[in-house]
C-alpha positions in Angstrom: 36.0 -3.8 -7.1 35.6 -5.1 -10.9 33.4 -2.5 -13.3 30.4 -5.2 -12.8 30.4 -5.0 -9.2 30.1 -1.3 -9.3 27.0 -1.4 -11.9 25.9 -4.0 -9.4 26.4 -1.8 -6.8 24.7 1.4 -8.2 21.7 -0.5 -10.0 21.2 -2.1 -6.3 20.7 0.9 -4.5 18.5 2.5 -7.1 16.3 -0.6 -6.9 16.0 -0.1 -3.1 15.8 3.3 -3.1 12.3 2.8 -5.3 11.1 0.0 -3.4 11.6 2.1 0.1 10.2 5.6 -1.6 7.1 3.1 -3.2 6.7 1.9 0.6 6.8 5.0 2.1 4.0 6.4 -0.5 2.0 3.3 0.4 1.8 3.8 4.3 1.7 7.6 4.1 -1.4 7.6 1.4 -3.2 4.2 2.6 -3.0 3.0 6.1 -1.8 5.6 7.6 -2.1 8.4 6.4 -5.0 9.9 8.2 -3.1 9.6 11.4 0.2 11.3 9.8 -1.9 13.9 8.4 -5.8 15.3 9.0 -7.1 14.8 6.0 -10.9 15.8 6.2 -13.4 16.1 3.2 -15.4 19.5 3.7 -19.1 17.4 3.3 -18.2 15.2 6.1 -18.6 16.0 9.8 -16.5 15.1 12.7 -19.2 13.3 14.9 -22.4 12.0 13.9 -25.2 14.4 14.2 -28.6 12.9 16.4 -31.4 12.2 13.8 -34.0 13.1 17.5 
């Protein structure tokens, strides 16, 4: 491999790296997140309550 296909090779895999971590953050935080992980706010309850 020449000097430019190693840079290549390196800048690459950092690129994808990024992209997969940024992906990973995106599902984990956003649309799934809440199943992954119980994340409850303290004011909320976990059924509504009867107004009767």
């Amino acid at each position: 491999m020449s000097g430019a296909q190693v840079v290549f090779a390196i800048a690459l895999g950092a690129v994808s790296l990024v992209v997969v971590a940024f992906a990973a953050y995106v599902i984990s935080s956003v649309a799934w997140g809440d199943r992954w992980v119980r994340r409850r706010d303290p004011g909320v309850a976990d059924e509504p309550r009867d107004s009767g």
